[in-house]
N, C-alpha and C positions, 0 to 999 in steps of 0.2 A: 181233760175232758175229751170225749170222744169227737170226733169230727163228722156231719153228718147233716147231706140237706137235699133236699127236693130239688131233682134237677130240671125236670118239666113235666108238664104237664099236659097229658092230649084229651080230646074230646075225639070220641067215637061213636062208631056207628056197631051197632052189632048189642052183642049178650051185654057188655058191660057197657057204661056210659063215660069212663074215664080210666084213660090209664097214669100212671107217676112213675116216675123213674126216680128213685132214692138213690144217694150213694154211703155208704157206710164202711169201715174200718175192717168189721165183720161178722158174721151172720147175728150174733146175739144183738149189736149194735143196732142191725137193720130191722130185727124183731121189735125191740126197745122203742124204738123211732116209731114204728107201725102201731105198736100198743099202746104209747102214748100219745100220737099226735093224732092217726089218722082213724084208727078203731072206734076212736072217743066222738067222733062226728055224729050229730045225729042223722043227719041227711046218706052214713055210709051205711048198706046192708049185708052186702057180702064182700069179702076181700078175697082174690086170687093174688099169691103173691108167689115172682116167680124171679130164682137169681141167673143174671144174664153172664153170658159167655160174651169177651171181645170178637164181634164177627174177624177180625183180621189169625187168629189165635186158629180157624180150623177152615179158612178158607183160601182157596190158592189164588194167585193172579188170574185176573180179568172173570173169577167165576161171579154171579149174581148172588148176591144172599136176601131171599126174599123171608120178611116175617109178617 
């Protein structure tokens, strides 16, 4: 069985109201997860869903990595 869980969750300010950080095995995994756990809400309207790069992976010593 796949491995796969909500790793936090934020409240925001702005267009959306919530962001989740998922982690999953790999992208069909993360869709799966998405279509089943979070889509199915009724309180959810739109989903942006977006897969993250490890900021250490393209950024050099002492740069900022602002998102």
């Amino acid at each position: 069985m796949p491995t796969r869980k909500l790793k936090k969750v934020f409240r925001v300010y702005g267009v959306y109201d919530i962001i989740a950080r998922v982690s999953g095995e790999s992208f069909e995994d993360l869709s799966n997860f998405i279509d089943t756990h979070i889509k199915r809400l009724s309180e959810v309207q739109t989903i942006l869903s977006m897969l993250m790069i490890k900021p250490d992976e393209f950024t050099r010593k002492n740069e900022l990595l602002t998102v």
